[in-house]
C-alpha positions as a printed Julia matrix, in Angstrom:
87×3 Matrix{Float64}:
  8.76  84.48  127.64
  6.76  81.0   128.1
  7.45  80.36  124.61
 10.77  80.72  124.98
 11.02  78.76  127.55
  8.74  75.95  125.52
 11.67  76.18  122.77
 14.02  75.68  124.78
 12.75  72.72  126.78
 11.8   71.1   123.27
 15.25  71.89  121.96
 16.8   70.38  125.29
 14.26  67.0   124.97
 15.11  66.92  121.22
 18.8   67.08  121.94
 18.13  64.17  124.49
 16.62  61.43  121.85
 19.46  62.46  119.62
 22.12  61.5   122.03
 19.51  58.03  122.83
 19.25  57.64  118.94
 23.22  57.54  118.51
 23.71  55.62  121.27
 21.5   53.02  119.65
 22.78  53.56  116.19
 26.11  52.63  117.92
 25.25  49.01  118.25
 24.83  48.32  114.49
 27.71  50.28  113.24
 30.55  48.85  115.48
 33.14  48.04  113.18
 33.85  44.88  115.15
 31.05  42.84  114.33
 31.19  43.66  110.63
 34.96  42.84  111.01
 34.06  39.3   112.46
 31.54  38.61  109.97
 34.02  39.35  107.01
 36.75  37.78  108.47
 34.42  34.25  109.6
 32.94  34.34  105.89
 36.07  35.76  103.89
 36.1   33.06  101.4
 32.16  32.88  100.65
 32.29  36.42  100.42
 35.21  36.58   97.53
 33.61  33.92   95.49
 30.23  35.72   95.32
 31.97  38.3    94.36
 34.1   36.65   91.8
 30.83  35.48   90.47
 29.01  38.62   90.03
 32.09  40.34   88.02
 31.93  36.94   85.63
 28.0   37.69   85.5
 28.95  41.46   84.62
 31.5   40.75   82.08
 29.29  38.55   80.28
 26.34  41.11   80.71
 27.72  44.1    80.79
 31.37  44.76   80.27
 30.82  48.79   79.89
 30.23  48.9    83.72
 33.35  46.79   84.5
 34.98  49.49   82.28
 33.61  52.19   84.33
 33.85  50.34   87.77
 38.06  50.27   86.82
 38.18  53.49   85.58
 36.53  55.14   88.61
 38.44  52.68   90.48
 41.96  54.39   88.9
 40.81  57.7    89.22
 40.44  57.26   93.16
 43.54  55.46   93.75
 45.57  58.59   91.5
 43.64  61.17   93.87
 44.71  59.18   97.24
 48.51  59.37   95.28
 48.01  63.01   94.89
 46.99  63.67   97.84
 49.4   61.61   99.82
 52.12  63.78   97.64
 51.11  66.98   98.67
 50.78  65.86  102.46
 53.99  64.51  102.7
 55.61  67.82  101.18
């Protein structure tokens, strides 16, 4: 019986810290700060980018291939799957 009752208080303690932990975690997934940041820095953000897809191209243009491919694939699943809901 004791170690039952051991279990259970360490389940109870470990259920605890997990509530704690994703109360923490909270604070650095908010959407809203990442949603400030991009929309402060939108412009720095879409050159840099711009900049590594001219750096791929030149490098490799196989992954750009890939990148558009996958890319088309996941935008003709959302269509599919936006058909079927809407039936």
């Amino acid at each position: 019986m004791e170690n039952i009752d051991e279990i259970k208080n360490e389940n109870l303690l470990l259920k605890n810290r997990i509530t704690e932990l994703e109360e923490r975690l909270k604070k650095y997934t908010s959407g809203n700060n990442h949603k400030k940041y991009y929309e402060k820095n939108k412009e720095k953000i879409m050159e840099s980018s711009a900049q590594y897809l001219s750096k791929l191209k030149e490098e490799n243009p196989e992954k750009i291939k890939e990148y558009r491919r996958r890319a088309y694939l996941k935008m003709k699943e959302k269509a599919e799957q936006k058909k079927t809901e809407s039936i």
